[in-house]
N, C-alpha and C positions, 0 to 999 in steps of 0.2 A: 407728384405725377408729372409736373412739370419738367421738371430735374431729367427723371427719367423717359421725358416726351413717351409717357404711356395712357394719352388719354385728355381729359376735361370732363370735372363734375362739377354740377351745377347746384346751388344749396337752398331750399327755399322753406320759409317756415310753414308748417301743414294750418296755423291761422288764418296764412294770406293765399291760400290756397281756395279759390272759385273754378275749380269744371263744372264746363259746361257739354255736357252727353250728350249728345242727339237720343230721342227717343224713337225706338223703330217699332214696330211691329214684331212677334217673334214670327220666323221662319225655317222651312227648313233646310234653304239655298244657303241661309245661313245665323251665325250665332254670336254675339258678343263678346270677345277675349277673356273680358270679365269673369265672364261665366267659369271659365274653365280655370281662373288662379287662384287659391288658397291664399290668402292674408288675414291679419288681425284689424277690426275692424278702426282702431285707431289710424288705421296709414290707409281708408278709405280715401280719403282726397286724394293722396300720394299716388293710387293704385291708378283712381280714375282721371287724375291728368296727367299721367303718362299712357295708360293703355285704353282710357274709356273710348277715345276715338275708331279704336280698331276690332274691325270683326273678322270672322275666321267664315269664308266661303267655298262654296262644294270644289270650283273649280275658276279660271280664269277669267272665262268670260262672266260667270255672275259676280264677280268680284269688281271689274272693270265696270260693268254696269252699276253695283253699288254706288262704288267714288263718284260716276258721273250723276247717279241720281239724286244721291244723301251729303257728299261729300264728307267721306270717310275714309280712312283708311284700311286697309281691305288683306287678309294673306290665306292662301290656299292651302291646303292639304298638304301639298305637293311641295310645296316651302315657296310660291311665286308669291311676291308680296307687290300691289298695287297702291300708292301714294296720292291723294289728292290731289297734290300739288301736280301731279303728271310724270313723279321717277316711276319705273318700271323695274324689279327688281327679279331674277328667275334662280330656279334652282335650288340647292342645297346651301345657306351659309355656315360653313365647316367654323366651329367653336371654338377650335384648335387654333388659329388663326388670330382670335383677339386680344388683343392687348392687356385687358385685363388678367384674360384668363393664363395667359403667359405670365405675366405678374404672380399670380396666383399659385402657378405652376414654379416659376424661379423660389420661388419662397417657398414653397414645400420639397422643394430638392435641394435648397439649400439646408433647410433645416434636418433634411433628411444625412445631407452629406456633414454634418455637426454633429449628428448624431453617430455616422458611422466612424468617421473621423475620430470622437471620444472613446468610442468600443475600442477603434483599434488603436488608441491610446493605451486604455486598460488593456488591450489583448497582450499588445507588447511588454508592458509594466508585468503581464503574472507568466509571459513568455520571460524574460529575465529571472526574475524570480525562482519560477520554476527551474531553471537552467543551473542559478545558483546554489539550490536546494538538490539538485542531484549532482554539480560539484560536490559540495558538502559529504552526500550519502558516499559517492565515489572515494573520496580521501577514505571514508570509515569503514567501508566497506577492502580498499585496500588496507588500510593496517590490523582490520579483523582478521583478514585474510595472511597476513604475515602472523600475525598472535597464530593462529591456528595452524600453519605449519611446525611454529616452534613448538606447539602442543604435541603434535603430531611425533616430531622428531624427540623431543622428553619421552612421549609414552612407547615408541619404540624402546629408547635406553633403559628406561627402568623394565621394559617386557624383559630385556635381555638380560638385564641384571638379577631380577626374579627368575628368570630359568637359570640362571648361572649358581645363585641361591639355591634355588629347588635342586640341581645337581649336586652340588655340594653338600647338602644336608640328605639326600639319600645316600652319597657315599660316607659321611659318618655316620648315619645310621646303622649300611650297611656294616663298616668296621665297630661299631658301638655291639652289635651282638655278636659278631666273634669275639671282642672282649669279652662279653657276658659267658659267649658258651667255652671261651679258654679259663674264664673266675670258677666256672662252677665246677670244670675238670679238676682245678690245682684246688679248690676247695674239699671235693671228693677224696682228691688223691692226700691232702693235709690231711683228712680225717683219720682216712684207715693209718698215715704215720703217725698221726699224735696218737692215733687206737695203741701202736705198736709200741711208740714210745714208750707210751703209759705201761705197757705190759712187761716192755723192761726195764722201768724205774721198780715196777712192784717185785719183778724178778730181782732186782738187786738189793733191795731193799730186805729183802727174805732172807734169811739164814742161807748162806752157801751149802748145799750137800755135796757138792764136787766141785773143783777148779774147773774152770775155763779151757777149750783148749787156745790155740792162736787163732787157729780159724773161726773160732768165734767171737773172740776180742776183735779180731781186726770188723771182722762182719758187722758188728757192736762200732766201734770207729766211723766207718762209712757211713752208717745206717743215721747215724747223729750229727756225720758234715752236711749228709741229704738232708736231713729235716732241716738244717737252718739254710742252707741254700734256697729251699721248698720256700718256708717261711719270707725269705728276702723275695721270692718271686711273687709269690701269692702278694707280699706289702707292694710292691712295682703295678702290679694288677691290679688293684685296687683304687691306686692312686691316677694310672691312666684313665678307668673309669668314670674317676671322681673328673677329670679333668675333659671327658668327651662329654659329660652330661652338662658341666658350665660350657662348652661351646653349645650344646645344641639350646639349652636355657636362652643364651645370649641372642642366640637365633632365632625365637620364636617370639623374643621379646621385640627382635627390629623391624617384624613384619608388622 
């Protein structure tokens, strides 16, 4: 306190501690300070040689008359406080003002300013932090964002390529049943010539009861280059077929 020229405390053991009160009459001009302060009965001397001396009076002049009668120290209502000794003291004393209480005050706004001090320590520290955690999200958040384009651009190509497929496998489909319905024409049309064939093996075969004429040997001729021509076409048809259904196999296998 020194240091800080904030004051002078005086230290006295409550042993050697002897007040001496005046004892008054009770009244109701006025009342002993005593009365009015809450302590623990241990810091009784303590209490009564600092404040025993002083009473609390209605107003100025009974107060002034106190001192001069009792010699005591005397404080009004009003906050005018009257001294034995003869200071005269008026008015409000603003508490705001004391030394202590400035003391008291530095020291709780200090501690107040260490404590906000350390917050905004921490504030800054999960301000960083936070900052760097949404860098972080940001880089991943762009290179999701490129992953996903390239997704984007893949599933377009294979869309395209799936419909390019899907066209394609309807136009062999669609040429796979013309094959089918041209196999079943040249199969029809092979039948009734092996029908016919057959029926002039059997005619030949049979005892002849009359020659030939030319017109019917050459008819005979023809009739026999057709069937094996017929035959090589019906084998060609068959083999194209054979050859649209391993594409469309292949096809259906790569989806």
């Amino acid at each position: 306190m020194l240091k800080e020229k904030t004051g002078r405390v005086t230290f006295m053991p409550l042993n050697r501690l002897k007040p001496k009160n005046p004892s008054l009459p009770p009244n109701q001009d006025a009342l002993p300070l005593l009365d009015k302060i809450r302590f623990d009965a241990i810091h009784q001397k303590a209490f009564h040689q600092v404040f025993g001396k002083t009473w609390v009076c209605r107003d100025l002049t009974v107060a002034a008359a106190y001192v001069k009668s009792h010699g005591v120290n005397t404080i009004t209502l009003d906050g005018d406080k009257v001294d034995r000794k003869g200071a005269l003291t008026g008015g409000y004393y603003d508490i705001r003002r004391s030394r202590i209480e400035g003391i008291k005050n530095v020291a709780t706004w200090k501690a107040k300013y260490d404590a906000d001090k350390k917050r905004s320590e921490e504030v800054k520290t999960a301000i960083t932090t936070t900052d760097q955690e949404i860098t972080r999200i940001t880089g991943k958040i762009q290179v999701l964002t490129i992953q996903q384009a390239q997704a984007r651009e893949s599933r377009e190509n294979y869309l395209q390529d799936w419909n390019s497929l899907n066209r394609e496998r309807e136009r062999l489909e669609a040429r796979l049943l013309s094959h089918e319905a041209e196999i079943n024409d040249f199969e029809s049309e092979l039948s009734g010539t092996a029908a016919r064939l057959q029926g002039y093996h059997e005619e030949l075969s049979s005892p002849l009861t009359k020659a030939l004429t030319d017109e019917e040997a050459n008819l005979m001729d023809t009739l026999g280059v057709e069937a094996e021509e017929r035959k090589q076409r019906v084998l060609e048809l068959a083999k194209n077929r054979a050859e649209v259904s391993r594409i469309q196999l292949y096809e259906l296998c790569a989806r």
